[in-house]
C-alpha positions, 0 to 999 in steps of 0.5 A, spaced: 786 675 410 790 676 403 793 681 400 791 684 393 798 687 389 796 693 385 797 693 378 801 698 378 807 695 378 807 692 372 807 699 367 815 699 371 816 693 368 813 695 361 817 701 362 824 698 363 823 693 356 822 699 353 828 703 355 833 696 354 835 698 348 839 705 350 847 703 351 851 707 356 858 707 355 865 710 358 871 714 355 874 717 360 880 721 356 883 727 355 886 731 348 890 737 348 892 741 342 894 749 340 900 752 341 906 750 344 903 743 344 906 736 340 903 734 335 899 727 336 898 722 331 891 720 330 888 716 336 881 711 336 875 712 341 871 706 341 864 708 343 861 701 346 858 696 341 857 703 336 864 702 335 869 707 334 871 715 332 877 718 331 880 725 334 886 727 328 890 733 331 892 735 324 899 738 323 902 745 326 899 745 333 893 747 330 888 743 328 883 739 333 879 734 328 875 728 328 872 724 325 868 717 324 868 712 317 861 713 316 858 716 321 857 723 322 858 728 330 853 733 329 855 740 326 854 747 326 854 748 318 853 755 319 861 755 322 864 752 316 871 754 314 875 752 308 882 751 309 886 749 303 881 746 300 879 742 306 872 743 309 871 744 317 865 744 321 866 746 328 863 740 333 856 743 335 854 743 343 848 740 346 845 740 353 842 736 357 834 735 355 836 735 348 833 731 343 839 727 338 836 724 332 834 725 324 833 732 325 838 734 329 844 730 325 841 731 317 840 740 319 846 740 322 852 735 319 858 735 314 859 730 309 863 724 311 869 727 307 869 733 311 873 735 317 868 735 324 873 740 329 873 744 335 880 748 332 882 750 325 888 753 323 889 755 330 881 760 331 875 757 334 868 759 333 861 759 337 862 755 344 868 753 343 873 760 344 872 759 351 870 754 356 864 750 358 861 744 358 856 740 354 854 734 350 857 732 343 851 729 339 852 723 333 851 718 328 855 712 329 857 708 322 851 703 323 846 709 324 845 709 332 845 716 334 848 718 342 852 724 345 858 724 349 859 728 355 865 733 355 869 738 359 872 743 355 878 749 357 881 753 352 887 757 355 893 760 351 891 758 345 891 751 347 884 746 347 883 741 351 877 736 351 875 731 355 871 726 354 867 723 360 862 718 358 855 717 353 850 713 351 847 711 344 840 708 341 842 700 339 836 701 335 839 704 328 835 710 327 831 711 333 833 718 336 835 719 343 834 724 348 840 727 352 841 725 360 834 722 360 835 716 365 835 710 364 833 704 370 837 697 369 834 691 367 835 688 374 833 694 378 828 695 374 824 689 376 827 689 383 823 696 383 817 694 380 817 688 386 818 693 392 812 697 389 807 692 389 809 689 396 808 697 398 802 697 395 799 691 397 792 692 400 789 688 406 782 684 406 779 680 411 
């Protein structure tokens, strides 16, 4: 008697070559700003090997704003403010299912000199006047595209944001897709042998 695998196993092993380019990374912090709250200086977030933005709360416990070197978040341009001569985007929202990449960041992008933000001169717009929680789509400096899951409170007049964790695409230009789950190289292949052990069929 012997026993023959099925080929099967081998399109999950394909499937987690294929996948091996997406990084997944962990923020875990928390920001807050509006009124009656100090004024924090400009802080660093480092997004894996993607490398870094920048949350500037601004002056006056009003402003909430971020921003990369190079890179860009992704923007609603239809909510744009122009304060002082300084252009504000308002950061757009992203759900789980969502695609990020070329089309999703060059329609909805401010310049590099522009401000990308969640509060301005104290207001909010769009999903940011209250409560809820999604996903921040961006272009990091070496144009990979990724998302950062958030939770987000507005209270009194105050915003706060946490950022949890995100992934983004080694692959400069290459989109991603939000949520999608994404098997280790080392589970993967463990996976594949279960399968092909599982499936094997017995002969005489």
């Amino acid at each position: 008697m012997k026993y023959t695998p099925i080929i099967l196993a081998s399109t999950v092993l394909s499937y987690g070559t294929a996948s091996a380019a997406v990084v997944n990374f962990s923020i875990n912090q928390t920001y807050s700003q509006g009124t009656g709250e100090s004024d924090l200086p400009e802080t660093s977030i480092p997004i894996g090997g993607a490398g870094q933005f920048f949350v500037d709360p601004g002056f006056s416990n009003q402003f909430f704003d971020f921003r990369f070197n190079t890179g860009s978040f992704s923007t609603v341009t239809s909510q744009a403010i122009n304060n002082g001569g300084d252009i504000y985007y308002f950061l757009e929202s992203f759900s789980s299912g969502d695609v990020i990449g070329s089309g999703t960041i060059n329609l909805d992008t401010s310049a590099v000199a522009d401000w990308d933000t969640i509060l301005v001169d104290g207001q909010t717009e769009g999903p940011w006047g209250a409560s809820h929680e999604g996903f921040l789509g961006f272009v990091a400096d070496g144009g990979e595209y990724g998302y950062i899951d958030y939770d987000f409170t507005r209270s009194g007049g105050v915003s706060t944001l946490t950022f949890n964790d995100g992934a983004y695409e080694s692959v400069a230009g290459d989109s991603i897709t939000i949520g999608t789950p994404i098997p280790e190289p080392a589970s993967t292949f463990a996976l594949g042998g279960l399968l092909c052990m599982s499936m094997m069929v017995r002969r005489k």
